[in-house]
C-alpha positions as CSV (number, residue, x, y, z in Angstrom):
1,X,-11.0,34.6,9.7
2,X,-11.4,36.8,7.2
3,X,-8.1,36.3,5.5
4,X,-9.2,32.5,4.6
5,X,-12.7,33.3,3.4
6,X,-10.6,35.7,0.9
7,X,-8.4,33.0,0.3
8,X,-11.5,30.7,-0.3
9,X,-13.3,32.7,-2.6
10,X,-9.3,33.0,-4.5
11,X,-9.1,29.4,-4.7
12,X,-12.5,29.1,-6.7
13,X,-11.5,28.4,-10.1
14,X,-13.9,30.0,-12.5
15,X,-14.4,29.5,-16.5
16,X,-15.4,32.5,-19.2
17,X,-18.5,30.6,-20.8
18,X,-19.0,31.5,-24.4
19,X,-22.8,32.0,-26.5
20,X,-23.8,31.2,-29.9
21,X,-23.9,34.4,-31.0
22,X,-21.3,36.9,-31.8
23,X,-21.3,39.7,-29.5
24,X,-23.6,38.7,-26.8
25,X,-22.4,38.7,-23.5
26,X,-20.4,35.8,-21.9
27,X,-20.3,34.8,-18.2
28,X,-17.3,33.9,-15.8
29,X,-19.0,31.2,-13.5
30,X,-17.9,28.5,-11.1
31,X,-15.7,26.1,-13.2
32,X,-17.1,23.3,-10.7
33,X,-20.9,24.7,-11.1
34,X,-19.9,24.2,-15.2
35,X,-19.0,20.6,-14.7
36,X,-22.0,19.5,-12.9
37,X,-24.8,21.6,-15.0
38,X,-22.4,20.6,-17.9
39,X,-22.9,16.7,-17.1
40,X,-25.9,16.9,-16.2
41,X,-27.4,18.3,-19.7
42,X,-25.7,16.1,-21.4
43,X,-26.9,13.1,-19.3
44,X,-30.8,14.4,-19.8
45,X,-30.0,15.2,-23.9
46,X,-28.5,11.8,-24.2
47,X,-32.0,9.9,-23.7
48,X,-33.7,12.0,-26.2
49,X,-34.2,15.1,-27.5
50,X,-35.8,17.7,-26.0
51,X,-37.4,21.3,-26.4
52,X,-35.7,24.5,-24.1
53,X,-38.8,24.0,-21.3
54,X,-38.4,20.0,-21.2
55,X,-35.0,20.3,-21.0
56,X,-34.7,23.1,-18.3
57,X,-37.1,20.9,-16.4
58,X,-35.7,17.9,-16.5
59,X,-32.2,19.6,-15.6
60,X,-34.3,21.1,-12.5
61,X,-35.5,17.6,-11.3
62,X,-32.7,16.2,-12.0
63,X,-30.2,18.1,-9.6
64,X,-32.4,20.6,-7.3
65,X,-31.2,18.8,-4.3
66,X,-27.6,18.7,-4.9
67,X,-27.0,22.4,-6.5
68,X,-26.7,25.6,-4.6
69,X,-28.1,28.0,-7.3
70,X,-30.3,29.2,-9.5
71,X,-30.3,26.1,-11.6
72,X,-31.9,27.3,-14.4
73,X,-29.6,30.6,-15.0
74,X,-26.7,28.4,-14.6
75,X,-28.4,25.5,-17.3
76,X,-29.0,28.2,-19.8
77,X,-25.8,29.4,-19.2
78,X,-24.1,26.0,-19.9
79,X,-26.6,25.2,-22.2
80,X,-25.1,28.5,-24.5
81,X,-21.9,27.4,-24.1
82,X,-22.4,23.7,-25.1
83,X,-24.1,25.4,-28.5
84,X,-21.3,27.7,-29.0
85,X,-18.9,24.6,-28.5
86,X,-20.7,22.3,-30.7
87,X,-21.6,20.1,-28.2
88,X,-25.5,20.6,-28.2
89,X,-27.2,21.7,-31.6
90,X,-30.9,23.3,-32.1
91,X,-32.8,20.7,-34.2
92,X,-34.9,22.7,-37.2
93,X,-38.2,21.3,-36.2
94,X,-40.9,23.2,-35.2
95,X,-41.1,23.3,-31.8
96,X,-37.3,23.4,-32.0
97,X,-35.4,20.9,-29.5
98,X,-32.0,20.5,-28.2
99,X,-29.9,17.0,-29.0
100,X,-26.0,16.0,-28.6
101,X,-24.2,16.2,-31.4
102,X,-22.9,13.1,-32.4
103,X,-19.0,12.6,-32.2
104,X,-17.2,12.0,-35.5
């Protein structure tokens, strides 16, 4: 029994998530737990912008009954990584809010 939880937890394919900012720690999470946080920020951004406590709100609602985890931790996590990767931007207005960047 053992032997196929270790197997299990082998199987779980995990990702190195990256952060805007040079030298600040990155996290290896659950690839799948990436995807879904991943989709779902970019399915509450692409209605409208939003700032970092609508947005970790609205992620919250959104998926609390079909996520196993803190979802917060995990949607600032992604959310990081999306900025580093250009996906999501930091608009300069004051209070600041998160949008999609637009494809080219």
């Amino acid at each position: 029994m053992q032997e196929l939880l270790l197997a299990e937890k082998m199987a779980i394919q995990k990702i190195q998530t990256l952060h805007p900012q040079p030298g600040k720690t990155n996290k290896n999470i659950s690839l799948d737990k990436y995807n879904f946080i991943r989709e779902n920020v970019l399915a509450v951004l692409g209605k409208k912008e939003l700032t970092h406590p609508e947005l970790m709100e609205a992620l919250s609602q959104r998926v609390k009954d079909n996520f196993e985890g803190n979802v917060k931790w995990y949607g600032e996590t992604v959310k990081l990584d999306l900025e580093a990767r250009k996906v999501i931007e930091r608009t300069k207005t004051k209070p600041e809010k998160y949008r999609v960047i637009a494809s080219k």
